[in-house]
Residue, then its C-alpha position, 0 to 999 in steps of 0.5 A: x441558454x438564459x437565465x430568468x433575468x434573459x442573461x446568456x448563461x455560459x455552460x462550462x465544459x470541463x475536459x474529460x479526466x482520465x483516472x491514472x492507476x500506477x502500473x503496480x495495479x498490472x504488476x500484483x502477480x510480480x508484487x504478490x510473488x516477492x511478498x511471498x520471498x520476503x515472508x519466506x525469508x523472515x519466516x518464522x517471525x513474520x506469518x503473513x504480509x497481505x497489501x491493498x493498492x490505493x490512495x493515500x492521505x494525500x491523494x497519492x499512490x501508495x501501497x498499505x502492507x499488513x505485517x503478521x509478526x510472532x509474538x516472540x518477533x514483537x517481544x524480543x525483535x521487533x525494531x530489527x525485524x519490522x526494519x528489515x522487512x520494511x528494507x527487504x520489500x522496498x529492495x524486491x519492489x522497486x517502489x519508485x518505479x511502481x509509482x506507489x509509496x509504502x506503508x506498513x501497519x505491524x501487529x503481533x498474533x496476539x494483537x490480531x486475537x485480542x481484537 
């Protein structure tokens, strides 16, 4: 191929990439079940933790959980009870294995009716 001037004009190939999925994405019935304990556990406190699987900020995986907290967890126990959920998931997960880092978003059921 040649340009308008007649100069051979290199056709660059790049190779074909291959999307990596962490293997948490083939483990969400494994990770929806320990969710599932750790609100049972912190229950009455928590009232649901939901999560999405994707990139980060940084290009890398991670998982984006969504606590639910009673407005008596927020007012009265909140670093103890956001700490202990944070620790308990990590613990039941095993996130380094799954290839995702955590992140936790806590908003109380006020919070969620005011918005």
């Amino acid at each position: 191929m040649q340009d308008i001037a007649g100069r051979e004009i290199r056709q660059r190939c790049y190779p074909k990439s291959e999307m990596y999925l962490p293997i948490a994405v083939q483990k969400q019935p494994q990770i929806n079940a320990a969710v599932a304990e750790v609100v049972n556990e912190f229950s009455p406190w928590v009232k649901y933790m939901r999560f999405d699987i994707g990139q980060d900020w940084s290009g890398g995986w991670a998982i984006f959980f969504r606590v639910m907290l009673s407005d008596d967890a927020v007012r009265n126990r909140l670093g103890d009870v956001a700490t202990r959920v944070m620790w308990r998931t990590t613990d039941r997960l095993d996130l380094p294995n799954l290839g995702l880092f955590p992140y936790f978003d806590f908003r109380s059921e006020s919070e969620r009716q005011a918005a």
